[in-house]
Biopython code that builds the backbone (N, CA, C, O; Angstrom):
import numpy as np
from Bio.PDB.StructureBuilder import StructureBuilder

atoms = [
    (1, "UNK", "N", (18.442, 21.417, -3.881)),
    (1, "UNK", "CA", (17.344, 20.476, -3.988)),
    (1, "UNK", "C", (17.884, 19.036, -3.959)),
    (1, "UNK", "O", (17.219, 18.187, -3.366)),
    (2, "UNK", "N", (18.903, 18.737, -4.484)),
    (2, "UNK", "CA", (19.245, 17.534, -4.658)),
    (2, "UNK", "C", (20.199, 16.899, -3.063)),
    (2, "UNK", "O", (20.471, 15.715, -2.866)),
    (3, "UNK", "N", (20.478, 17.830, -2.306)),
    (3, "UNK", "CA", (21.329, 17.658, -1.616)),
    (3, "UNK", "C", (19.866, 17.311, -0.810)),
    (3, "UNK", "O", (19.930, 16.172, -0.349)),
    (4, "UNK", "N", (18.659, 17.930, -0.532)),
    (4, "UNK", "CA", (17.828, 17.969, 0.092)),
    (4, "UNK", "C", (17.045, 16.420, 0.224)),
    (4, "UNK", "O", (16.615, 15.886, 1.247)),
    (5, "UNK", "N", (17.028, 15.943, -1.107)),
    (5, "UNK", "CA", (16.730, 14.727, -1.888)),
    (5, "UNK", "C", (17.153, 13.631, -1.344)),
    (5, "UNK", "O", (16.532, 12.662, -0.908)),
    (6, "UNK", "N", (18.875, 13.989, -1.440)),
    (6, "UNK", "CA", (19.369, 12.689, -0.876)),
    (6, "UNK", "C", (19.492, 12.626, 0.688)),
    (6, "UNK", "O", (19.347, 11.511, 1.188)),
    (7, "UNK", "N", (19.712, 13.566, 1.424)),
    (7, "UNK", "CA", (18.950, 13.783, 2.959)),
    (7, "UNK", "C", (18.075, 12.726, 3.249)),
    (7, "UNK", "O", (18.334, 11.609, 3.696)),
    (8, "UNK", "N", (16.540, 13.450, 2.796)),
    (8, "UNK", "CA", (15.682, 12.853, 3.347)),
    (8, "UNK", "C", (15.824, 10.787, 2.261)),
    (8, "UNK", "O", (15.763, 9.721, 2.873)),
    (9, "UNK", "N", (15.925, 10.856, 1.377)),
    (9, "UNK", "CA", (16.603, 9.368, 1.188)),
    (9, "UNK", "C", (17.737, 8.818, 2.400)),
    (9, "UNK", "O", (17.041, 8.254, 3.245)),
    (10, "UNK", "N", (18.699, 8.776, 2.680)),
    (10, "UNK", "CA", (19.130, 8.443, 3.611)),
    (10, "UNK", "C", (18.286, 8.688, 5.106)),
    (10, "UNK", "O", (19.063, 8.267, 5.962)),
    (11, "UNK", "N", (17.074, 9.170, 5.760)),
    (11, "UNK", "CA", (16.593, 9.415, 6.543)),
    (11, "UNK", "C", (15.730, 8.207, 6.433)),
    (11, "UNK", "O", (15.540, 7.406, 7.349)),
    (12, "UNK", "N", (15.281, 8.149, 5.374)),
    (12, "UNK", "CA", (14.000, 6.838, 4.822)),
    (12, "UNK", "C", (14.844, 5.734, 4.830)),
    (12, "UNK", "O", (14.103, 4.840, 5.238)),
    (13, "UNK", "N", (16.009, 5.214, 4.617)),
    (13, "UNK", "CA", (16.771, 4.505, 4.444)),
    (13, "UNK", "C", (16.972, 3.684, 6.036)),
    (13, "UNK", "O", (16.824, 2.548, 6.488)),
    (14, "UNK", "N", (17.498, 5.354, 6.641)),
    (14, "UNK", "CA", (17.814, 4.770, 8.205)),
    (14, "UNK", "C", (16.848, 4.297, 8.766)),
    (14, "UNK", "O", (17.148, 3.263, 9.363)),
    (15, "UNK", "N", (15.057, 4.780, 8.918)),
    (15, "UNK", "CA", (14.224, 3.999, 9.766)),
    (15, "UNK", "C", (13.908, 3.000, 9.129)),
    (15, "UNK", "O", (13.301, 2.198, 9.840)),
    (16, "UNK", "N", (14.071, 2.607, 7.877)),
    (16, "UNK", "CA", (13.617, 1.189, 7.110)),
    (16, "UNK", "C", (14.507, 0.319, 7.211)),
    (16, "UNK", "O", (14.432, -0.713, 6.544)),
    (17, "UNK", "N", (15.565, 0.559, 8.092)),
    (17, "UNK", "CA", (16.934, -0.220, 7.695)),
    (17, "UNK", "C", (16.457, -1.495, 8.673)),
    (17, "UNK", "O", (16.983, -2.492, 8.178)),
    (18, "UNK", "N", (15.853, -1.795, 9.593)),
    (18, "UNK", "CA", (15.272, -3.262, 10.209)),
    (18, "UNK", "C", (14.332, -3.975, 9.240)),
    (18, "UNK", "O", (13.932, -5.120, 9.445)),
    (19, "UNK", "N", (13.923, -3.079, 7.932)),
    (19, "UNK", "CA", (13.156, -4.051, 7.359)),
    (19, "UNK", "C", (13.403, -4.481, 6.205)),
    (19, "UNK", "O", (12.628, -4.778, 5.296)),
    (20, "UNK", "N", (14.813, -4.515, 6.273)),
    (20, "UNK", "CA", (15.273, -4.927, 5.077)),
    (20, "UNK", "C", (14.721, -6.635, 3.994)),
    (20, "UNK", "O", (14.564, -6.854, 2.793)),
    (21, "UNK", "N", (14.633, -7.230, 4.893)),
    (21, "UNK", "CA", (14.338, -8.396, 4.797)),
    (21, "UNK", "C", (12.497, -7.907, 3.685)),
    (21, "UNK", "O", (12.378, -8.240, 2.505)),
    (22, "UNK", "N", (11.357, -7.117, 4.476)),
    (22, "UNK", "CA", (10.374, -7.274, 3.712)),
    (22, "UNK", "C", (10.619, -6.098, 2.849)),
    (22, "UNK", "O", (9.509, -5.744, 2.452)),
    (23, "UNK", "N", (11.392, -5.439, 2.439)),
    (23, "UNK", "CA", (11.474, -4.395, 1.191)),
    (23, "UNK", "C", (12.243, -5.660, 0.148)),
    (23, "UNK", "O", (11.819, -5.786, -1.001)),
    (24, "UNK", "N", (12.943, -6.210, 0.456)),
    (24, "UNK", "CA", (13.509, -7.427, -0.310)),
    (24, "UNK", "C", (12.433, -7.986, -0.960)),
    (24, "UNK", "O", (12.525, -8.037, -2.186)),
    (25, "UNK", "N", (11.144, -8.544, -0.295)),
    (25, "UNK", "CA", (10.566, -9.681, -0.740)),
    (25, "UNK", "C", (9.590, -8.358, -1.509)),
    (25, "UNK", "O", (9.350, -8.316, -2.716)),
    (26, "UNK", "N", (9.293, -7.712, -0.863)),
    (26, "UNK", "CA", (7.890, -6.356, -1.618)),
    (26, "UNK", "C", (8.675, -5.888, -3.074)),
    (26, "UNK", "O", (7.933, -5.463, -3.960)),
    (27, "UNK", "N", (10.232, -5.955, -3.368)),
    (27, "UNK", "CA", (10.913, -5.577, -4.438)),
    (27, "UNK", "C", (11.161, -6.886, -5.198)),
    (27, "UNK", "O", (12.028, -6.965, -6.068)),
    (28, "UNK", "N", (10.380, -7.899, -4.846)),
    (28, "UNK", "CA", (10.430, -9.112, -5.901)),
    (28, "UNK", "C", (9.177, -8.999, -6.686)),
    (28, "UNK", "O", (8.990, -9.474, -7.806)),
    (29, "UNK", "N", (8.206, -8.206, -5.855)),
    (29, "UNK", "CA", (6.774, -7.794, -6.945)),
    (29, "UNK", "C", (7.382, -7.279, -8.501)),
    (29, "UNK", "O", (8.168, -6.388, -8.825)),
    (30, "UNK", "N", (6.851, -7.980, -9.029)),
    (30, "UNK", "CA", (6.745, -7.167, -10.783)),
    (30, "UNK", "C", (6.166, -6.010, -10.743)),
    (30, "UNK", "O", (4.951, -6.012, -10.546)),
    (31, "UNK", "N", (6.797, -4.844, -10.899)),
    (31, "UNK", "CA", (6.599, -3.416, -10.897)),
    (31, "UNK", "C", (6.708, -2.419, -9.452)),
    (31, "UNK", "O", (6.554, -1.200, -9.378)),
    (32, "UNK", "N", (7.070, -3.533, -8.207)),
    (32, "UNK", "CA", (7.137, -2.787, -7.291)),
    (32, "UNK", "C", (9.317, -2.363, -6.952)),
    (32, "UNK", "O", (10.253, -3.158, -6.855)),
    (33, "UNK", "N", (9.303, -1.259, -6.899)),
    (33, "UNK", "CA", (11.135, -1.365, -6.661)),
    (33, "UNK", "C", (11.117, -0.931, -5.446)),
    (33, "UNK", "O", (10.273, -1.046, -4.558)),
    (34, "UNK", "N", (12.259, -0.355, -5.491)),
    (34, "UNK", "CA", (13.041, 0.048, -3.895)),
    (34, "UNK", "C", (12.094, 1.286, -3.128)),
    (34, "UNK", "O", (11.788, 1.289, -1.936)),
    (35, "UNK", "N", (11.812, 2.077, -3.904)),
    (35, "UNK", "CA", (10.569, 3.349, -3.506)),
    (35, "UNK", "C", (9.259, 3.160, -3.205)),
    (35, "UNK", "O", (8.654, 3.746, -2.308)),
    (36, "UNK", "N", (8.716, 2.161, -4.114)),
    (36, "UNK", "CA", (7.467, 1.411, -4.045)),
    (36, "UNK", "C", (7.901, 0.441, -2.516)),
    (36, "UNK", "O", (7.156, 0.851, -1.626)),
    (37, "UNK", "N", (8.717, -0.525, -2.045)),
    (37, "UNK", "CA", (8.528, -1.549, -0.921)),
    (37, "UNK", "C", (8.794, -0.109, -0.140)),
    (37, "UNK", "O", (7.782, 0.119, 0.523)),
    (38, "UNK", "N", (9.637, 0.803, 0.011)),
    (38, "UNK", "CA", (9.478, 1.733, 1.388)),
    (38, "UNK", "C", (7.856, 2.284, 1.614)),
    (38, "UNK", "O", (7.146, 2.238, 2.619)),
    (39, "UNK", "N", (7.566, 2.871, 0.118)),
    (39, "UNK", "CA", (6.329, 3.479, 0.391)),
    (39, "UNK", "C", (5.081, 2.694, 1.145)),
    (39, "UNK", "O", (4.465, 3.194, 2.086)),
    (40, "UNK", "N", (4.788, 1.311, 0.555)),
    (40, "UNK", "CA", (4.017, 0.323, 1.147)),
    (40, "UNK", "C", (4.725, 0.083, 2.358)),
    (40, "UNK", "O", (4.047, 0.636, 3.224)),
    (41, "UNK", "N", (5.576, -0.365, 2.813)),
    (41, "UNK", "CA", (5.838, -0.389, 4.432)),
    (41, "UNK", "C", (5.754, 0.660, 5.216)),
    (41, "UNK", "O", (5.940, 0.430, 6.411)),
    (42, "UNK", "N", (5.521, 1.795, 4.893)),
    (42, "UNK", "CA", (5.420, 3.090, 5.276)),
    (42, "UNK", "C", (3.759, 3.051, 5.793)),
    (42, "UNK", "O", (3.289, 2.976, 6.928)),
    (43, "UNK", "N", (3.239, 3.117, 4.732)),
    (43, "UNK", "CA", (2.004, 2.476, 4.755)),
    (43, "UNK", "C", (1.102, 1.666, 5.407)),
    (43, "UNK", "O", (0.315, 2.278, 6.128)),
    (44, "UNK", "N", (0.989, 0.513, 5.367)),
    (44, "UNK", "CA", (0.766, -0.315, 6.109)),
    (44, "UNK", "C", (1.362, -1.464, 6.361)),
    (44, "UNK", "O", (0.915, -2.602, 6.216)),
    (45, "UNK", "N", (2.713, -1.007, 6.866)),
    (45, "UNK", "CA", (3.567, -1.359, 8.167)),
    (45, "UNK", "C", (4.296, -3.029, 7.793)),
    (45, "UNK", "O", (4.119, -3.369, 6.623)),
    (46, "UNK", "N", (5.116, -4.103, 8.730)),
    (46, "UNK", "CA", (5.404, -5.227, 8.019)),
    (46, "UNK", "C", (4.439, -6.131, 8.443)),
    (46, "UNK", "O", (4.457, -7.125, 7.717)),
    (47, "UNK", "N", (3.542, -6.199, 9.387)),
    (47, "UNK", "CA", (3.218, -6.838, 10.584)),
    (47, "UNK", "C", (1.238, -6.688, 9.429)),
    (47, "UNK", "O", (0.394, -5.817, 9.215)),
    (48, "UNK", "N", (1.481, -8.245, 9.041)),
    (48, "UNK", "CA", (0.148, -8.036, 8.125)),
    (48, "UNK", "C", (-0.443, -8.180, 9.279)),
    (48, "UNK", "O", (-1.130, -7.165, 9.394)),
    (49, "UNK", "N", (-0.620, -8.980, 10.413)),
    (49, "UNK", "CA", (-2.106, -9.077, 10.956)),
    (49, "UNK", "C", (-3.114, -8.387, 10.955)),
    (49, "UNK", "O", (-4.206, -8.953, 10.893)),
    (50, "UNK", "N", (-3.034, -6.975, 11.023)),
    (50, "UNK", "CA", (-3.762, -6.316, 10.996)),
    (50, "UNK", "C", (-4.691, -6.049, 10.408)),
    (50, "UNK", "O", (-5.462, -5.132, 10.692)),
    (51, "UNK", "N", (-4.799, -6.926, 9.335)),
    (51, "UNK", "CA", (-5.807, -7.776, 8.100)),
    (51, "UNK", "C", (-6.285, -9.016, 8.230)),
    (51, "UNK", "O", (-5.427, -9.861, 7.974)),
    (52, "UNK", "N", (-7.155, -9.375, 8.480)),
    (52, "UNK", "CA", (-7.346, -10.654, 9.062)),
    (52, "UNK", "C", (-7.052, -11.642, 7.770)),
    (52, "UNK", "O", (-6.645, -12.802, 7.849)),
    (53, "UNK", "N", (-7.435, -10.715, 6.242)),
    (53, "UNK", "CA", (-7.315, -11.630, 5.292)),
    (53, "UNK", "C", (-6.425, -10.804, 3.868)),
    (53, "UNK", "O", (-6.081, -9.631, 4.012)),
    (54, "UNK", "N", (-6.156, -11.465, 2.694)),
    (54, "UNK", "CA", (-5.715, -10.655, 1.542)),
    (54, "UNK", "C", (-6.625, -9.976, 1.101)),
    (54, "UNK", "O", (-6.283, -8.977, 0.469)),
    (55, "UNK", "N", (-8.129, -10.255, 1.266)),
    (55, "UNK", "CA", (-9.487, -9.914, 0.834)),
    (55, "UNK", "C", (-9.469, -8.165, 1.746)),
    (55, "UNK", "O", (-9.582, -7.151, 1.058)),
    (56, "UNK", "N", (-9.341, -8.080, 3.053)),
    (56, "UNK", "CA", (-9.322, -7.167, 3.668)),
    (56, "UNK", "C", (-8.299, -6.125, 3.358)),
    (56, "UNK", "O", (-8.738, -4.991, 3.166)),
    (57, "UNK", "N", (-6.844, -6.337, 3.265)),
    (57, "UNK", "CA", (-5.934, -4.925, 2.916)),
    (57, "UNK", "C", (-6.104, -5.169, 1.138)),
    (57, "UNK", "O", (-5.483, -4.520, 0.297)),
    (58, "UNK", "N", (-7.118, -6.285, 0.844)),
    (58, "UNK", "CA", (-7.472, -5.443, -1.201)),
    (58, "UNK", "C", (-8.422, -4.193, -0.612)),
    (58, "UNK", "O", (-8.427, -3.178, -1.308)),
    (59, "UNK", "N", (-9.106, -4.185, 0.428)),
    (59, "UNK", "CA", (-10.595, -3.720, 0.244)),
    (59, "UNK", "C", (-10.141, -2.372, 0.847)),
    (59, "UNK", "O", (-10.580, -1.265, 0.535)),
    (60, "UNK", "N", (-9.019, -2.697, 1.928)),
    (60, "UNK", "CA", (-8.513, -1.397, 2.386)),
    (60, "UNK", "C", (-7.907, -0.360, 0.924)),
    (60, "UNK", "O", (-8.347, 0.772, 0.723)),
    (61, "UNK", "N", (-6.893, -0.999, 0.067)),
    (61, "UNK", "CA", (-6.594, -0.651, -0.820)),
    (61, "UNK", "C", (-7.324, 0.120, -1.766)),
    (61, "UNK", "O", (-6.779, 0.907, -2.540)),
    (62, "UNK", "N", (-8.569, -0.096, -1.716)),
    (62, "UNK", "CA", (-9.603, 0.510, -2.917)),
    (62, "UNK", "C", (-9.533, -0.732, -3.766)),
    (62, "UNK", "O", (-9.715, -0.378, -4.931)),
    (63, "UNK", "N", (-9.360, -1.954, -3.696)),
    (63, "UNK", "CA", (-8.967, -2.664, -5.149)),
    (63, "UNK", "C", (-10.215, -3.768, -5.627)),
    (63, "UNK", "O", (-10.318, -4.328, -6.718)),
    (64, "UNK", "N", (-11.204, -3.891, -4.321)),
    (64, "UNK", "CA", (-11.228, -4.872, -3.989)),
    (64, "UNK", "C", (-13.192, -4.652, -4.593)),
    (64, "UNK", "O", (-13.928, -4.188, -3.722)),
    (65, "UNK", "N", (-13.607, -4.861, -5.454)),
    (65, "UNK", "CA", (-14.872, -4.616, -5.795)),
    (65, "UNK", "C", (-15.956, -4.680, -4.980)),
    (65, "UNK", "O", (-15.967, -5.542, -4.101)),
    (66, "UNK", "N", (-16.936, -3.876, -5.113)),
    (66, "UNK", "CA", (-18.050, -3.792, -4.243)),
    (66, "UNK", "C", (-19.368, -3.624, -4.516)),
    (66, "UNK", "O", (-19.634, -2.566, -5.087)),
    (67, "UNK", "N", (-20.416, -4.467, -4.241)),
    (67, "UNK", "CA", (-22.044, -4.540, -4.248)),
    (67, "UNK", "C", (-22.412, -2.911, -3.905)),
    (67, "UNK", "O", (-22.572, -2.646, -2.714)),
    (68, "UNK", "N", (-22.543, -1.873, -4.840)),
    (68, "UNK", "CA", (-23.117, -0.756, -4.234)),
    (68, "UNK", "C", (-24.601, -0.689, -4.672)),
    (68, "UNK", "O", (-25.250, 0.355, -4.721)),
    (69, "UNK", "N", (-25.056, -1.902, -4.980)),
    (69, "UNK", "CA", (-26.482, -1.682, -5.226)),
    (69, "UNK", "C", (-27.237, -2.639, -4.562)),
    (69, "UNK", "O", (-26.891, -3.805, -4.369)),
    (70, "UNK", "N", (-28.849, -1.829, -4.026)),
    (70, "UNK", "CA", (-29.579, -2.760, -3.318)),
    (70, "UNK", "C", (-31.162, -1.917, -4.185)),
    (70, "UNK", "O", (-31.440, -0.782, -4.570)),
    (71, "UNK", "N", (-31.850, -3.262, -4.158)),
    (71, "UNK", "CA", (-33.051, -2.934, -4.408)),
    (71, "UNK", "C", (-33.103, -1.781, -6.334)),
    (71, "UNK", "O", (-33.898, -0.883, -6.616)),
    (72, "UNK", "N", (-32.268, -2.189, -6.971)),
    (72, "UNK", "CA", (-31.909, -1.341, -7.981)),
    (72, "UNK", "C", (-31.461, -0.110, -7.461)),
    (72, "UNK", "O", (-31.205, 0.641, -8.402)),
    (73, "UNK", "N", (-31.241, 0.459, -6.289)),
    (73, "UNK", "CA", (-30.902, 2.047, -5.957)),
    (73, "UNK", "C", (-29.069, 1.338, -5.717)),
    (73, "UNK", "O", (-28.385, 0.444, -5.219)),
    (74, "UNK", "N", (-29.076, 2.674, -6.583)),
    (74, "UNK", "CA", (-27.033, 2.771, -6.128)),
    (74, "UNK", "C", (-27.343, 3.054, -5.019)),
    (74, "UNK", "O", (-28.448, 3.492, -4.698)),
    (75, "UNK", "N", (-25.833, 2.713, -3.815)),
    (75, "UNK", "CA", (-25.548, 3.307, -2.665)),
    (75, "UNK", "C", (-23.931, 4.349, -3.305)),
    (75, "UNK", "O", (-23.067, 4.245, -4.175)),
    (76, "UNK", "N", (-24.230, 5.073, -2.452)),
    (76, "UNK", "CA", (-23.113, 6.266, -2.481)),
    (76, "UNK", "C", (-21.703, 5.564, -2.310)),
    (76, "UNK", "O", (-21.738, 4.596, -1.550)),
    (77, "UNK", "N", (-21.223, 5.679, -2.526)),
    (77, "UNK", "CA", (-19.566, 4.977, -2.470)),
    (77, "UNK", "C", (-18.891, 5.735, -1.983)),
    (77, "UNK", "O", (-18.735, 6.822, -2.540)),
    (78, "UNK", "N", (-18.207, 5.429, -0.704)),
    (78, "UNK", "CA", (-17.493, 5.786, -0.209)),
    (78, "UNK", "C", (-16.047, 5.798, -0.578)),
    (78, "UNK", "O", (-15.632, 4.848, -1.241)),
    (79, "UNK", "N", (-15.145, 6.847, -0.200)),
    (79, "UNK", "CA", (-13.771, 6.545, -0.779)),
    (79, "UNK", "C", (-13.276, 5.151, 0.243)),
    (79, "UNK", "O", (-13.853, 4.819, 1.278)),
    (80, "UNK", "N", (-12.270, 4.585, -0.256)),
    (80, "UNK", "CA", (-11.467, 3.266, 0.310)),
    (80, "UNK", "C", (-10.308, 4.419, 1.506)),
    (80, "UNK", "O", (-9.968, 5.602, 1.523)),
    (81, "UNK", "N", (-10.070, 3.228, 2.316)),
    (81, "UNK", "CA", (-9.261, 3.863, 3.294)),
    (81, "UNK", "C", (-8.284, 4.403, 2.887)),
    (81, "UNK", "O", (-7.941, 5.543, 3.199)),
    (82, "UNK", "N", (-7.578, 3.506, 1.978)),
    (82, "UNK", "CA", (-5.756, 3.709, 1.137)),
    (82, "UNK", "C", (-5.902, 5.093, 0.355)),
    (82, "UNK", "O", (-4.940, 5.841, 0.180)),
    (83, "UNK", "N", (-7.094, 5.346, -0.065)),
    (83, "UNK", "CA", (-7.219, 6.378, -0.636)),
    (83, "UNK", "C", (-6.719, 7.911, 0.561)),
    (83, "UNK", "O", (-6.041, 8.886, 0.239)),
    (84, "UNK", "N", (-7.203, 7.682, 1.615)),
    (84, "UNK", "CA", (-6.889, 8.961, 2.448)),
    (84, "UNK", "C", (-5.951, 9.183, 2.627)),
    (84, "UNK", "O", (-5.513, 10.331, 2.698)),
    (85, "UNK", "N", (-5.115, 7.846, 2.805)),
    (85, "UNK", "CA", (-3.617, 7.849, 3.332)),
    (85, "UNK", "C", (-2.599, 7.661, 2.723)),
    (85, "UNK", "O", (-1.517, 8.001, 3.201)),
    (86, "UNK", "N", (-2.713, 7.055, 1.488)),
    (86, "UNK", "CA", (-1.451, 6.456, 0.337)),
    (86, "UNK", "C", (-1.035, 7.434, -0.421)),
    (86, "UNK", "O", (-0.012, 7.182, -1.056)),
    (87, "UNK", "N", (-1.648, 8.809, -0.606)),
    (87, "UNK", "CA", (-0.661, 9.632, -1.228)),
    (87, "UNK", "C", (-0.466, 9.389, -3.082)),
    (87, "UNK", "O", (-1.149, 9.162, -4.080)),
    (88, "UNK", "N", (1.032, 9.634, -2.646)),
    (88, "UNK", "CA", (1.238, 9.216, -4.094)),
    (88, "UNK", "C", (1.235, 7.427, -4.507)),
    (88, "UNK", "O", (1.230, 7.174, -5.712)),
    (89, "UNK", "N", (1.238, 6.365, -3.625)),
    (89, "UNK", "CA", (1.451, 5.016, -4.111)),
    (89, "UNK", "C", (0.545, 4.423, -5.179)),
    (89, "UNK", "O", (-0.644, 4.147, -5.017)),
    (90, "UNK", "N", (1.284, 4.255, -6.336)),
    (90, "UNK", "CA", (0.415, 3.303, -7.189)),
    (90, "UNK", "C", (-0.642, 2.424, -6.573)),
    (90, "UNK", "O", (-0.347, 1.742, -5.591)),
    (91, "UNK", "N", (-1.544, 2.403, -6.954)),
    (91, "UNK", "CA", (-2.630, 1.175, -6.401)),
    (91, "UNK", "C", (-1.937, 0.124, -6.900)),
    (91, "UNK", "O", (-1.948, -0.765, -6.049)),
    (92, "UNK", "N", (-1.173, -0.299, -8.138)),
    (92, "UNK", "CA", (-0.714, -1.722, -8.213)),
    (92, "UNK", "C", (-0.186, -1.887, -7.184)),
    (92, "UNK", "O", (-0.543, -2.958, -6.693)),
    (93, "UNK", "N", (0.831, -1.106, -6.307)),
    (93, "UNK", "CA", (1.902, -1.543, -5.155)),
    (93, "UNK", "C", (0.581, -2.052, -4.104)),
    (93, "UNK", "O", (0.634, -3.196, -3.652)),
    (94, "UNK", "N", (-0.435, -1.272, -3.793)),
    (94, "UNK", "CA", (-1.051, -1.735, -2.749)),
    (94, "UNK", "C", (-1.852, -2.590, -2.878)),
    (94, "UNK", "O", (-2.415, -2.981, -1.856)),
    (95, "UNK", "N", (-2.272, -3.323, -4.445)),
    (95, "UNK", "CA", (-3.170, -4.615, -4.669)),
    (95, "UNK", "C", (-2.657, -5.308, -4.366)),
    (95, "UNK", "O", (-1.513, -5.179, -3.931)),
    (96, "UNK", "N", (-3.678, -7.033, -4.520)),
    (96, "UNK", "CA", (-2.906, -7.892, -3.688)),
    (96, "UNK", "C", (-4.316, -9.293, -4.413)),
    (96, "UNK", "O", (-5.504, -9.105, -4.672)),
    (97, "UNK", "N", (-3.650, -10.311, -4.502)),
    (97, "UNK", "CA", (-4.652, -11.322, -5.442)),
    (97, "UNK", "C", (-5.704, -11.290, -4.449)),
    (97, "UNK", "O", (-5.534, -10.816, -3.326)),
    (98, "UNK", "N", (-6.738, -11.769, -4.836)),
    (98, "UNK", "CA", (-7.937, -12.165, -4.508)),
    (98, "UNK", "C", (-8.055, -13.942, -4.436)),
    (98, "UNK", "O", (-7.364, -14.526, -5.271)),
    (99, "UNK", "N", (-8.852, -14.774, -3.530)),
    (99, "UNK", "CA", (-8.870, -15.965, -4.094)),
    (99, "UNK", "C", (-10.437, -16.009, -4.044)),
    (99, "UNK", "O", (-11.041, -16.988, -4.481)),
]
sb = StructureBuilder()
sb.init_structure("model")
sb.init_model(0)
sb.init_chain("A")
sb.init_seg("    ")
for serial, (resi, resn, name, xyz) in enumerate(atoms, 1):
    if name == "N":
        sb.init_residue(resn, " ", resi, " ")
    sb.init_atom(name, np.array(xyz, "f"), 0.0, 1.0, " ", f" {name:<3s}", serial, name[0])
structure = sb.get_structure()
């Protein structure tokens, strides 16, 4: 098991090894480390554009609060995207401030 362990660690190691630079800055987060910046770059990737805003990968995240009521009727809540795909990642790793 352990031999298995450190395998696939060195496997994660080798395709993350160009992004060293943003696992650096994602491992300056308070509470995020070396497992947490792979998992979030794993995730959703280094290349933020793909968010037009911080407001958008909170909302992708699940983090990001939401109006589910109209007319006093709840609306059904849908799960958040991060939810389908993030697995095991803490939601702290995938929050992100709000302004």
């Amino acid at each position: 098991m352990e031999k298995t362990i450190a395998k696939l660690d060195q496997q994660i190691n080798e395709k993350l090894k160009d992004y060293h630079r943003e696992r650096e800055l994602l491992a300056s987060i308070p509470g995020v480390k070396e497992q947490g910046s792979s998992l979030i770059l794993a995730e959703i990737g280094a290349d933020m554009n793909v968010f037009p805003s911080e407001g958008h990968l909170s909302a992708w995240a699940g983090m990001s609060p939401g109006n589910n009521e109209s007319a006093g009727k709840k609306k059904v809540e849908r799960q958040p995207t991060a939810i389908k795909f993030k697995g095991d990642i803490d939601p702290v790793c995938l929050g992100c401030k709000q302004r």
